[in-house]
N, C-alpha and C positions, 0 to 999 in steps of 0.2 A: 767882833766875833768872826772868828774863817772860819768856813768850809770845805775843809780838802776834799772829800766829794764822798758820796753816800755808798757805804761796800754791798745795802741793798741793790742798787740799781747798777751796780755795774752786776751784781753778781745775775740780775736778770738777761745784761748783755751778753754775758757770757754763754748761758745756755742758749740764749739767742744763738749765737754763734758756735756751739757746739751742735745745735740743732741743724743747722746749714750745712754744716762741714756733716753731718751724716746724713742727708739729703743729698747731698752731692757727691758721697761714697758708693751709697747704694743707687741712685741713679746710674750712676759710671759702670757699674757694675752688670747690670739689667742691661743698657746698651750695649756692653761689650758681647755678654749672653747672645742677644739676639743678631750681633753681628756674626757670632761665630755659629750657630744655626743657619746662616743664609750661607756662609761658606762651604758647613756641608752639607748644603743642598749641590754640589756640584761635584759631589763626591763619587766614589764609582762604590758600584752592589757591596762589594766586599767590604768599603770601608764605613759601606753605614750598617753591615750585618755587625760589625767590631765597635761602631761606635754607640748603638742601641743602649746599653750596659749603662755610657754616660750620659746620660740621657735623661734618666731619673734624678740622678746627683744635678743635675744642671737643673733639673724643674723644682730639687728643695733648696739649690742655689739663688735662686729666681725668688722663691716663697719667701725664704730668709733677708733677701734683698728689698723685697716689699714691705717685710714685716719692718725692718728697718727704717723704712721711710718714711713710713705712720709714725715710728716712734721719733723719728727726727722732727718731723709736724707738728706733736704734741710738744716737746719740747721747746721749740719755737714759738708756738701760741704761748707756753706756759710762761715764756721766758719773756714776753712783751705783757702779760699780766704783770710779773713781779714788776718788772721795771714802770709801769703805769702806773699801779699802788705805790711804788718807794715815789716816783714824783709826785703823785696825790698827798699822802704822808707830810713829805716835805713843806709842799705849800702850806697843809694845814699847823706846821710847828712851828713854820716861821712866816711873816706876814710878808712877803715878795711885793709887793704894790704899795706898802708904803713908802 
């Protein structure tokens, strides 16, 4: 009997992996945020009275970006569950040690 390989456990890799990749979007995102806040800290009167406005938009950019990152988290725990249980599963279907 082959086993070309279990589409549970990859399918947990996957969200693994989709979970990272947006762990690492919204991270990139937040650093960028906070690099571009130190930049206009060196800005002159006039152009932090013009940039106030974005300001808000950047702090639900920032929020949206966190909220993100949670949900990349979860996805990634979720996604090393599935693939736990598809190898738990596994062993239990087929006897490996003998």
């Amino acid at each position: 009997m082959e086993i070309s390989g279990n589409s549970t456990f990859y399918a947990g890799l996957n969200a693994i992996q989709t979970g990272q990749n947006r762990v690492d979007q919204a991270s990139s995102q937040i650093a960028s945020s906070a690099v571009e806040r130190v930049s206009d800290g060196q800005s002159s009167q006039a152009q932090i009275d013009r940039l106030r406005g974005a300001d808000r938009s950047q702090e639900s950019d920032v929020a949206g970006s966190m909220v993100a990152m949670s949900m990349g988290k979860f996805q990634v725990e979720l996604g090393v569950k599935v693939a736990k249980a598809s190898d738990e599963a596994l062993g239990t279907l087929i006897d490996t040690y003998a």
